[in-house]
C-alpha positions in Angstrom: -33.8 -28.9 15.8 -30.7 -28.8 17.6 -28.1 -31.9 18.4 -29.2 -31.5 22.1 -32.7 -31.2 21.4 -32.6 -34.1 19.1 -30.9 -35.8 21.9 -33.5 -35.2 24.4 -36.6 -36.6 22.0 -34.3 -39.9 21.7 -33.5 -40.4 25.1 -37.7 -39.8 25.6 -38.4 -42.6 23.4 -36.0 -44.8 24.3 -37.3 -44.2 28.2 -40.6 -45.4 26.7 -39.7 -48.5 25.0 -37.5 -49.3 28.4 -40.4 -49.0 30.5 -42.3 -50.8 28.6 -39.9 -53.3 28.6 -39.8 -52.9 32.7 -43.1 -53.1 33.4 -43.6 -56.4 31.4 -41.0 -58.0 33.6 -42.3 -56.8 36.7 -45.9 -58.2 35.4 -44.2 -61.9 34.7 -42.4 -62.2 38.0 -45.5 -61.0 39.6 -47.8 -63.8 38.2 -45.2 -66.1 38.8 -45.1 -65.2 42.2 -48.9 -65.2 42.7 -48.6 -68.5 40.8 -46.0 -70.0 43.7 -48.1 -68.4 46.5 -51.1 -70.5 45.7 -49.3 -73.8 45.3 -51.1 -76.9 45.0 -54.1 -75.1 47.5 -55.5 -72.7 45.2 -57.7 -73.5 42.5 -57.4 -73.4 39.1 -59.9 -70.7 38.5 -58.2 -68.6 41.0 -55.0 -69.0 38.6 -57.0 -68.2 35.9 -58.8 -64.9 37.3 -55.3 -63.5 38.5 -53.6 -64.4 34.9 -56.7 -62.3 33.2 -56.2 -59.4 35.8 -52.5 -59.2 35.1 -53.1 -58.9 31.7 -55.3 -56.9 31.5 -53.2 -54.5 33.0 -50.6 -55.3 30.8 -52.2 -54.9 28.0 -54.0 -51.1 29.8 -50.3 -49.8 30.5 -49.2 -51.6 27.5 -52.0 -49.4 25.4 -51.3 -46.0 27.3 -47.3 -46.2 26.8 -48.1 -46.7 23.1 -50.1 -44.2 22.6 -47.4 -42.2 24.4 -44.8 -43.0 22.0 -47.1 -42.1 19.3 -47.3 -38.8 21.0 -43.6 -38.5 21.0 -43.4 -39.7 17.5 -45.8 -36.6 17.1 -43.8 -34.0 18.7 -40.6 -34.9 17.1 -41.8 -35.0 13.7 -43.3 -31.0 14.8 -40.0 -30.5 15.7 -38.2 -31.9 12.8 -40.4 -29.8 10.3 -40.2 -27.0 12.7 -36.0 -27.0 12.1 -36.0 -27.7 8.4 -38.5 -24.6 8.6 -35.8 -22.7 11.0 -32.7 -24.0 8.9 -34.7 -23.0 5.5 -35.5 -19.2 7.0 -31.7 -18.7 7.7 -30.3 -20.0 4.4 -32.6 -17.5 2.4 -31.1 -14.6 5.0 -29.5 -12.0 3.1 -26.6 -11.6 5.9 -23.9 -14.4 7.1 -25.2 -16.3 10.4 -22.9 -18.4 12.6 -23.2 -20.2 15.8 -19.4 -20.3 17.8 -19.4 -22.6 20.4 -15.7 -21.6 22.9 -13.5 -21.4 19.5 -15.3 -23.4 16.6 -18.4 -22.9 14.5 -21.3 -24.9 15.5 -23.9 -23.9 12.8 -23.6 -21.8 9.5 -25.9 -20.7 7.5 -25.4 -20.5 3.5 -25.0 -16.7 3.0 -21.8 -17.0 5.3 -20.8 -20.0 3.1 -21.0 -17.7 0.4 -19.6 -14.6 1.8 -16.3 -16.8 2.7 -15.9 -18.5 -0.4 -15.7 -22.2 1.1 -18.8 -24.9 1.9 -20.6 -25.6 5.1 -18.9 -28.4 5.8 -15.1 -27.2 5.7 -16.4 -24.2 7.5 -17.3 -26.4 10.6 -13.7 -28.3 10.6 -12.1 -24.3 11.1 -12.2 -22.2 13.9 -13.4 -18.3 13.7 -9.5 -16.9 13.7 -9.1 -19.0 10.4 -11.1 -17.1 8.7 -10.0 -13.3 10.0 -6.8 -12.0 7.7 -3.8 -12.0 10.5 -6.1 -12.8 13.1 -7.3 -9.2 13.7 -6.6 -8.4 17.1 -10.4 -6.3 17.3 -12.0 -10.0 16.3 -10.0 -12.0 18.6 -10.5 -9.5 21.6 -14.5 -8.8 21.0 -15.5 -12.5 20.7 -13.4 -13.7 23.9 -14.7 -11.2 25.4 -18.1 -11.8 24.8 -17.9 -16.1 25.0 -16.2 -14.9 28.6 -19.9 -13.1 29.4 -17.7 -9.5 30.5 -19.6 -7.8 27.5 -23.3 -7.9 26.7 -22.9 -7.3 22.8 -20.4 -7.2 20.1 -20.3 -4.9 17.0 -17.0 -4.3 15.4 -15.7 -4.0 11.8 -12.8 -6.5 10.4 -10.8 -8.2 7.8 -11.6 -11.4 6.6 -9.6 -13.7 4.3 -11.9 -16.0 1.4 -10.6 -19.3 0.3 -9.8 -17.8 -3.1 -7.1 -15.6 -0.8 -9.3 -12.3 -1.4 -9.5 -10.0 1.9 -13.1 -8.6 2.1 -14.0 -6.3 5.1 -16.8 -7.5 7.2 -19.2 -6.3 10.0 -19.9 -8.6 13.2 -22.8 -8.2 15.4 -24.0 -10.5 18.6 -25.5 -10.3 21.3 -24.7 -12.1 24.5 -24.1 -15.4 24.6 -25.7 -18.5 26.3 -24.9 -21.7 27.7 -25.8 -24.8 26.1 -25.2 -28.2 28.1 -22.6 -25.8 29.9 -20.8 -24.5 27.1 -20.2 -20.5 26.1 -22.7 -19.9 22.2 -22.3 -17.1 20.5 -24.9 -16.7 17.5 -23.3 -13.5 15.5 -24.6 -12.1 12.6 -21.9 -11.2 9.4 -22.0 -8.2 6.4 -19.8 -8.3 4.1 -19.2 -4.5 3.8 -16.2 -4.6 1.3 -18.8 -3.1 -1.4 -19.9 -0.5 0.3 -17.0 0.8 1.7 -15.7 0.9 -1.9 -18.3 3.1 -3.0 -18.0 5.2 -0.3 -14.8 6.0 -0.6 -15.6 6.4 -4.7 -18.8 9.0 -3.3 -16.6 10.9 -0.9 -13.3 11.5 -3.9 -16.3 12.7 -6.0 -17.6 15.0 -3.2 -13.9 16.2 -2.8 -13.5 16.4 -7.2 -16.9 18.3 -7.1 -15.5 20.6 -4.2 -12.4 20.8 -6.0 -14.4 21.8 -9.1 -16.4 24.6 -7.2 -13.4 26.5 -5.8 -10.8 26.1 -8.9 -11.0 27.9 -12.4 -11.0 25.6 -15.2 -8.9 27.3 -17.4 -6.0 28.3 -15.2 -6.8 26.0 -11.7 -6.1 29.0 -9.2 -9.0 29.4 -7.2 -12.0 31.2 -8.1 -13.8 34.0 -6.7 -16.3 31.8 -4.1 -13.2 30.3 -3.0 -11.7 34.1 -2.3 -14.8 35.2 -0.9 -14.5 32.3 1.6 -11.1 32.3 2.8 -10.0 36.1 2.7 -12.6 36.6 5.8 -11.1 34.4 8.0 -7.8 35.1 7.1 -8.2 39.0 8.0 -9.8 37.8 11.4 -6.4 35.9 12.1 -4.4 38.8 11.2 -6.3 41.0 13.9 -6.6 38.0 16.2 -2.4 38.1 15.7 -1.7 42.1 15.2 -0.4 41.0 12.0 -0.6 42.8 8.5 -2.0 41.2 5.4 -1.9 42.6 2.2 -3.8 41.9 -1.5 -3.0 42.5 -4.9 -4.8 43.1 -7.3 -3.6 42.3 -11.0 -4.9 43.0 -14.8 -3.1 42.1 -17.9 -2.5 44.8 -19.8 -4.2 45.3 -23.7 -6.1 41.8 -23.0 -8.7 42.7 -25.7 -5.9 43.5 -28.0 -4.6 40.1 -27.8 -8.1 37.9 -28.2 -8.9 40.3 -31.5 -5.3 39.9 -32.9 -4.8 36.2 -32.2 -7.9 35.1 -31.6 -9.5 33.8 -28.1 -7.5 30.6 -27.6 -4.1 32.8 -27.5 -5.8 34.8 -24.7 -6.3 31.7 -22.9 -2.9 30.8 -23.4 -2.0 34.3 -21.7 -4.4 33.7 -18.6 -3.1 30.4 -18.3 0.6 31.8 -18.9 0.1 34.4 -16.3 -1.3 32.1 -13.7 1.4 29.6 -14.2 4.2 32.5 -13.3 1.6 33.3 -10.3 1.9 29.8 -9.0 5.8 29.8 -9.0 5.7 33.0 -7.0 3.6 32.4 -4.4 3.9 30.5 -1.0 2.4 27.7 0.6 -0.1 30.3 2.6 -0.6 32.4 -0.3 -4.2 32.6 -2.0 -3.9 32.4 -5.8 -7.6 33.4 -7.1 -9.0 34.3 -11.0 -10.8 37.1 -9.8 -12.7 37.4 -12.9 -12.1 37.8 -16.7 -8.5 38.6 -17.2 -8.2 40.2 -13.8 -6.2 37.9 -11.0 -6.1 38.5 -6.7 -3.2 37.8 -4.4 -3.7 37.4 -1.1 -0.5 37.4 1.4 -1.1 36.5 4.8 1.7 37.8 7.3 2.8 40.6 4.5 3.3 44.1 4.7 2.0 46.5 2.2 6.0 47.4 1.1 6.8 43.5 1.1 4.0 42.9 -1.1 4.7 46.0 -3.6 8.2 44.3 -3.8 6.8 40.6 -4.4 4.3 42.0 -6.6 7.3 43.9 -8.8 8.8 40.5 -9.4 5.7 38.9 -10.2 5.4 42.3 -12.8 9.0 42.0 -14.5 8.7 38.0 -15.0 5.4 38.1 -16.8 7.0 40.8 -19.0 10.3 38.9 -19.5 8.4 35.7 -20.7 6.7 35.4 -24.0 3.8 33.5 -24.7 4.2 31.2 -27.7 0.3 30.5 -29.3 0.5 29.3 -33.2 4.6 30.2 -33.9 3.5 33.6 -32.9 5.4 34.8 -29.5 3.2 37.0 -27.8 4.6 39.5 -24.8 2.3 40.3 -22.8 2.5 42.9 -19.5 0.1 43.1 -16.5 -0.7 46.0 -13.9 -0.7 45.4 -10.0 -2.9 47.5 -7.3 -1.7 46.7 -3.8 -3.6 47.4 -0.3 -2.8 46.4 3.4 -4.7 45.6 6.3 -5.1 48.0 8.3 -4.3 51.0 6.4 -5.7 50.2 2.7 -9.4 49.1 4.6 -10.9 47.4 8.1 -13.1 44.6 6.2 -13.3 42.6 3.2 -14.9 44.6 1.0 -12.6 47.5 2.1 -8.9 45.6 1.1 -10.5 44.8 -2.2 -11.7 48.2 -3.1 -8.7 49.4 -2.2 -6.7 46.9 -4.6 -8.9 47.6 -7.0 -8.3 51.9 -7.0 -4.5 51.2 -6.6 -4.8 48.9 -9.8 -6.8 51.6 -11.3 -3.7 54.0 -10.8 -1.0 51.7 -12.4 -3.5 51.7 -15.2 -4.0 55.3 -15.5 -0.1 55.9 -14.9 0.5 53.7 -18.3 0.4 50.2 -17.4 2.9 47.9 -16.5 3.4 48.8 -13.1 2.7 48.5 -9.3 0.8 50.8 -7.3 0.0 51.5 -3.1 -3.6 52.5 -2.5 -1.1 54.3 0.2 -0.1 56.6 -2.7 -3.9 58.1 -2.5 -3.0 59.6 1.0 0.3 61.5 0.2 1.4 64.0 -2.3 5.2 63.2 -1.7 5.3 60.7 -4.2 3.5 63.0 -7.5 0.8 60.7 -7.3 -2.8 62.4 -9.1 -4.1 62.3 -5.6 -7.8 63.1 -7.3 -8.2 59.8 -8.9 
């Protein structure tokens, strides 16, 4: 039951026990004035039959405001139970419930208690900003907003501060609010969401560690061939889009097979890992750095002719052959072959630039290793190359 309907159901029996009260007096000064009015004149069995008829309606009205209080009695004890029943329901609610009335709480049930860290009772001595970390501009705004009646309903997210001095994010919901003996209510309903949005945040950096995951190698953390497959397609649709040239490489380390069966597998890991590593210090921001498989590596250059990339792809050559790779106190040199092809020449598609790569790499291989080839060399005879491979 609330104070005002408490109120009223006092005021009811209060008006009861009044009348009561009024109507007995009314009854005395009437007898007394029937009593006057017959004077010495009347008789005393006249006296007598008025004084029975007056109380006998005393006693009827008397009987009938009783059994109306009763009544009363009835309906407040209903509505007694009814609010412990009502009060009872919200304090087993699994989310916070408050009742603001203009810029205090009213009511509270116990899961807000808990969600705030402090009792019911020093909840109702504070005022709904006390509670919100720096007064969060979103709380202050939504709930005048909504006590002023220029908005229907309320849902926003905020900070709030516990007693213990912890900030937990919360979400508030309410609906419009009414008017109660001429006063603004809002009855809003409180999550504490801090939880949640932990473990959201913890699902989507595992999301992004699992995409991570499915787009690097783990042995040398270039990209891998999905991640190639994904991103070389839309950047040869840029370079048409722009009339610009992109070129690939195509890389194998030379006598890999030599190197696992004379130092065992670990030391050829060391040599991917090596390679990759020089890879990385050699290649821009819009470069693509991909293990395309085994001990063969991919380069793609975005904005890069096909004689730019022969002449990055030479550096990338000499420095893997001028740096040793130290596995066990045994320093290993190792050398690596390059095939390069450009959009548009060396192919129109995917699929194209990569075959392409892969013949040009074919003739560094052929032409002893440790070297750079054009797939351009295929198409002329100027430069010696064996034009039948």
């Amino acid at each position: 039951m609330s104070n005002s309907e408490a109120s009223l159901s006092a005021l009811d029996e209060q008006g009861l026990r009044a009348e009561i009260v009024r109507l007995n007096k009314v009854i005395q000064a009437l007898m007394d004035r029937a009593e006057r009015a017959g004077g010495s004149n009347g008789s005393d069995f006249d006296r007598f039959q008025t004084t029975v008829i007056w109380e006998e309606l005393v006693e009827r009205r008397t009987q009938e405001l009783a059994k109306a209080l009763r009544e009363n009695e009835k309906i407040n004890r209903a509505l007694r139970e009814a609010e412990q029943k009502f009060h009872s329901v919200l304090d087993q609610s699994l989310v916070g419930i408050t009742m603001m009335v203009e810029d205090s709480f009213h009511y509270v049930n116990l899961k807000f208690a808990g969600i705030i860290g402090y009792s019911v009772d020093e909840i109702l001595r504070m005022r709904p900003t006390d509670i919100a970390d720096g007064c969060d501009e979103s709380f202050v705004r939504e709930t005048t907003r909504l006590l002023a009646g220029e908005t229907e309903q309320i849902s926003f997210v905020t900070d709030a501060k516990r007693k213990d001095g912890q900030v937990i994010t919360v979400e508030v919901s309410g609906n419009s609010s009414v008017s109660i003996a001429g006063k603004r209510v809002l009855i809003a309903v409180w999550v504490d969401i801090t939880e949640r949005l932990r473990n959201e945040r913890a699902v989507q950096l595992l999301q992004e560690q699992l995409r991570e995951q499915a787009t690097r190698d783990p042995l040398t953390g270039l990209y891998n061939r999905l991640f190639l497959n994904e991103n070389l397609a839309r950047e040869l649709l840029q370079a048409k889009r722009l009339g610009q040239s992109i070129s690939v490489v195509m890389a194998d380390l030379d006598h890999f097979k030599a190197i696992n069966d004379r130092h065992g597998h670990l030391a050829g890991d060391e040599a991917l890992k090596h390679f990759a590593a020089i890879m990385k210090r050699y290649s821009r921001g819009s470069d693509i750095s991909c293990r395309y498989g085994g001990e063969e590596f991919f380069w793609v250059l975005p904005n890069t002719t096909e004689a730019t990339a022969y002449e990055r792809a030479n550096e990338l050559r000499m420095a893997i052959a001028a740096e040793s790779v130290f596995f066990n106190c045994a320093s290993i040199t190792i050398t690596a072959s390059f095939g390069v092809a450009a959009y548009p020449a060396g192919g129109m598609t995917c699929r194209e630039l990569i075959a392409s790569a892969d013949a040009a790499l074919y003739m560094a291989k052929y032409a002893g290793r440790n070297q750079v080839r054009c797939i351009s060399e295929c198409f002329t005879t100027e430069t010696g190359a064996d034009t039948s491979i």
